[in-house]
N, C-alpha and C positions, 0 to 999 in steps of 0.2 A: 194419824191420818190413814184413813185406810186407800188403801191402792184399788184402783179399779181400774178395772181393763176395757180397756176400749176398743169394742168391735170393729173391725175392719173390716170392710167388705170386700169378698173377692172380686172385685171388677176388674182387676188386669187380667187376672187369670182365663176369665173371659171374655174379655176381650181381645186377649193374643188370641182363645182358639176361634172367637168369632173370626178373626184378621187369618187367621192359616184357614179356615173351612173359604171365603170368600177367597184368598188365593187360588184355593185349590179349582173354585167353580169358575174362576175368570180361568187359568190354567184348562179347564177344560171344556171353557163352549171355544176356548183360541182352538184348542186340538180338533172338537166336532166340527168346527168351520174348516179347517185345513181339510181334514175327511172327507168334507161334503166338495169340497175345491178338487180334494183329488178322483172323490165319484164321477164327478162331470164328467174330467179329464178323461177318464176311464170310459166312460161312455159312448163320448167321442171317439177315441182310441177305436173301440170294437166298434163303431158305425162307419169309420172308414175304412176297418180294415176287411167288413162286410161287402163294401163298395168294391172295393180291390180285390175280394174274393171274386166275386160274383166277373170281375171283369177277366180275370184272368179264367175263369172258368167257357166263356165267351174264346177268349182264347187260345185258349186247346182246343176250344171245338174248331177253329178255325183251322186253326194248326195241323188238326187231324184230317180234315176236310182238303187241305192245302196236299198233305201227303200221301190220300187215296187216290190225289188226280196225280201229281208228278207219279206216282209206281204206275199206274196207267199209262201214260207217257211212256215211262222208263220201259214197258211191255210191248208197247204198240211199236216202239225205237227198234227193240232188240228184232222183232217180230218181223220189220220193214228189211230190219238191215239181215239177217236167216233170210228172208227170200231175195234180197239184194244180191248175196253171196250166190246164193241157188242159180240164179239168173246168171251173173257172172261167168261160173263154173259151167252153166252151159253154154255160153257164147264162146267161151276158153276153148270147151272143146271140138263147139262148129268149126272154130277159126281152126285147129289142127289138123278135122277131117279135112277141110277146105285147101290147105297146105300142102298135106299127103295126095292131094289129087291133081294139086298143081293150077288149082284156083279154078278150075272147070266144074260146073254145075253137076250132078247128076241128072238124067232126063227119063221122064218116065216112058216105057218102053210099051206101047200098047200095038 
């Protein structure tokens, strides 16, 4: 009897690497969705923190604006109180000529 071999076909063989290439393509639209989940995310992210730029940019200006008027202030203050002083220092010293004369006026002598 003679022997004869009978063909087998490879179909597991390909159909394991069919089954790992289809892993791999589910494995990788999960990952390009996750991607695309965290672009958005990301998108977001930089369109608030745009918002938040832009406001705090707003904010210093004000801030700056806030602190050209207080130093004004701060100048006009020091400025009032220098002639405050001034004024003082002269009534300081009418009142001593005033004292040394004994509180009598001087009168003009025409």
């Amino acid at each position: 009897m003679p022997t004869t071999r009978r063909y087998r076909p490879r179909m597991t063989v390909l159909d394991l690497t069919t089954k790992r290439f289809e892993r791999m393509e589910k494995a990788q639209r999960e990952t390009n969705e996750r991607l695309h989940h965290v672009e958005d995310t990301l998108e977001r992210v930089v369109t608030v923190l745009e918002v938040h730029s832009r406001h705090f940019e707003r904010m210093e200006d004000a801030m700056i604006g806030i602190s050209e008027r207080v130093d004004r202030l701060v100048t006009a203050i020091a400025r009032g109180r220098t002639q405050d002083l001034a004024r003082l220092d002269d009534h300081d010293r009418r009142i001593r000529v005033l004292e040394r004369r004994g509180g009598t006026r001087r009168t003009k002598k025409t």
